[in-house]
C-alpha positions in Angstrom: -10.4 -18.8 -41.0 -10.5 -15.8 -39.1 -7.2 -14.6 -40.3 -8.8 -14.8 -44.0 -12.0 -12.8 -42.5 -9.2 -10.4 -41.1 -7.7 -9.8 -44.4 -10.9 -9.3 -46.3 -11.9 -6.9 -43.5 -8.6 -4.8 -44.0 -8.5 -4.8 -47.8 -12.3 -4.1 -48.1 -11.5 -0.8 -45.3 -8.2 0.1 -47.8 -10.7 0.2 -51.0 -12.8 2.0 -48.7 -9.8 4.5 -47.8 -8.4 4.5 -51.7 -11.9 5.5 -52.7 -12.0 8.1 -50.2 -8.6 9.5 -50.9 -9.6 9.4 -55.0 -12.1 11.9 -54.3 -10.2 14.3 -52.2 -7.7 14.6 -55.0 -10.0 14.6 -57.7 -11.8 17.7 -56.0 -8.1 18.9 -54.7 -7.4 19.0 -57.8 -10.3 21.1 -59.6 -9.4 23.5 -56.2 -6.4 24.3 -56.8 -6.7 24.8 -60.9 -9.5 27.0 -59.7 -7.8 29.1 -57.6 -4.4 29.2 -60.2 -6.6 30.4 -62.7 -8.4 33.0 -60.3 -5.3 34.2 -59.3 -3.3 34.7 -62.7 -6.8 36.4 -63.7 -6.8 38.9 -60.8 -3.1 39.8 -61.6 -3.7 40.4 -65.4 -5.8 42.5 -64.1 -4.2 44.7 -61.8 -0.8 44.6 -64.6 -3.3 46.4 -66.4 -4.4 48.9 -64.7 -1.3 49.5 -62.7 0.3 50.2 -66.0 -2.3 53.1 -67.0 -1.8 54.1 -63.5 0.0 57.0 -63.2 -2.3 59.2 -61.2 -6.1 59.9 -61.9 -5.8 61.0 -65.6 -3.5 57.8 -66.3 -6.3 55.3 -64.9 -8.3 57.6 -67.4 -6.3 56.4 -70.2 -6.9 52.5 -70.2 -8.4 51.7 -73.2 -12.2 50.4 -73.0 -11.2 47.5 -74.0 -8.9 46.9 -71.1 -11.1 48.1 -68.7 -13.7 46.0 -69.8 -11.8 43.0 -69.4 -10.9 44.1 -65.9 -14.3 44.5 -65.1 -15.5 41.1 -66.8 -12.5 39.4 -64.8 -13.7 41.1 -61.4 -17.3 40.2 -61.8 -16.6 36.5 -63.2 -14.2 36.1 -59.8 -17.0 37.4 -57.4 -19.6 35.5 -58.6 -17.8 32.2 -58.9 -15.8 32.6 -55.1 -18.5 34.5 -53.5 -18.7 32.0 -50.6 -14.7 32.3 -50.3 -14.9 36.4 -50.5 -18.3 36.3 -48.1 -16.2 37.7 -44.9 -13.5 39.2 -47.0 -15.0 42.3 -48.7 -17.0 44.9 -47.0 -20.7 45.6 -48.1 -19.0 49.4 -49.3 -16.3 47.1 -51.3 -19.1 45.6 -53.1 -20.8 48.4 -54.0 -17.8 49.8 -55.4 -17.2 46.7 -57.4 -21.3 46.3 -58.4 -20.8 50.1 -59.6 -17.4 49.0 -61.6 -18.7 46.7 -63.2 -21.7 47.8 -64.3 -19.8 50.7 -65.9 -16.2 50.4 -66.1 -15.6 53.7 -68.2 -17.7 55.6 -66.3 -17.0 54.9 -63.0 -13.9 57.5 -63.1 -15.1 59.8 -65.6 -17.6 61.2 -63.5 -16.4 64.9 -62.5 -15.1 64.9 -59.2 -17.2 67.0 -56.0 -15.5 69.7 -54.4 -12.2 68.9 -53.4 -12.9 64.8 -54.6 -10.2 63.1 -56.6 -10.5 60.0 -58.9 -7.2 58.6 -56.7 -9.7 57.3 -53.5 -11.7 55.3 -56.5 -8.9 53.7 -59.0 -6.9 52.6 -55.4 -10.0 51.4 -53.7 -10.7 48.9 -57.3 -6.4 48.4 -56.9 -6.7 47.7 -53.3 -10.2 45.1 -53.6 -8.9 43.4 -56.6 -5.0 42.7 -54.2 -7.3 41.8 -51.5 -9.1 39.1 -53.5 -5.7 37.9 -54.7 -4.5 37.7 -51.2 -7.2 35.9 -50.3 -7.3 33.4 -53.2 -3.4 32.8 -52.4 -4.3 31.9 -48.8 -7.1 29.4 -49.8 -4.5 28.0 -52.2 -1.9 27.8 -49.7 -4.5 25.8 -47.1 -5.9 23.5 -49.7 -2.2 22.2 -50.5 -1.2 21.5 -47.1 -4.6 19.9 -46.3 -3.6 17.9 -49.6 -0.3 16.8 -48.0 -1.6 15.8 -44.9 -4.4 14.0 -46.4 -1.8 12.2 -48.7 0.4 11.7 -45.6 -2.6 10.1 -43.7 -3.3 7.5 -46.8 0.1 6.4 -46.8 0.5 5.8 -42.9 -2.6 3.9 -43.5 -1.4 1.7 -46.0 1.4 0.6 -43.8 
């Protein structure tokens, strides 16, 4: 009898585990497409500007268009990791993005001060929108070896 009681015990602490291990993948899961798509959206967006990047008049020359996608894709990726960006951007990053986005076009048109060039501006949106990239890759990169271990774990369990 208590070898049946035993048996119950450990299957009822494996549904337990299986149930447990069907939710980290399931949220695993909707992670890591997250991330993929966060990061194939962050480098659309830097193939576009780098390629209209040839100095200050060249990031002058993306078409609206483009620059308003780059814009849409940097504000949709702030607001939906801003947890996972908190300690990565500065609070000057974020103006610099807020000011962006708000106007794309206009945020290199403006004529430059004495001595000012549009070059610190177009490579400080380059350099925030790599650094998000880097960190979105990084996030990726934990998650899937959390995943593995997690997996590992189940299995060892199971035997």
């Amino acid at each position: 009898k208590n070898h049946e009681k035993e048996v119950a015990e450990n299957q009822a602490a494996l549904d337990k585990a299986t149930a447990i291990r069907e939710k980290q993948l399931a949220e695993f899961n909707g992670e890591e497409k997250d991330l993929l798509e966060s990061i194939s959206a962050l480098k659309s967006a830097v193939t576009v500007l780098s390629k209209h990047n040839g100095g200050a008049a060249g990031f002058l020359q993306v078409p609206r268009s483009h620059m308003m996608g780059v814009a849409a894709t940097l504000q949709n990726e702030m607001n939906k990791h801003a947890s996972l960006l908190q300690g990565v951007l500065t609070r000057s990053e974020r103006k610099v993005v807020a000011s962006f986005v708000q106007a794309p076009q206009d945020y290199f048109d403006a004529a430059p001060t004495f001595k000012q060039s549009y070059a610190p501006q177009s490579g400080e949106i380059f350099g925030i929108l790599r650094q998000m990239k880097e960190t979105f890759e990084s996030n990726l990169s934990a998650s899937q070896k959390e995943e593995m271990a997690n997996q590992k774990a189940y299995e060892d369990l199971k035997t």
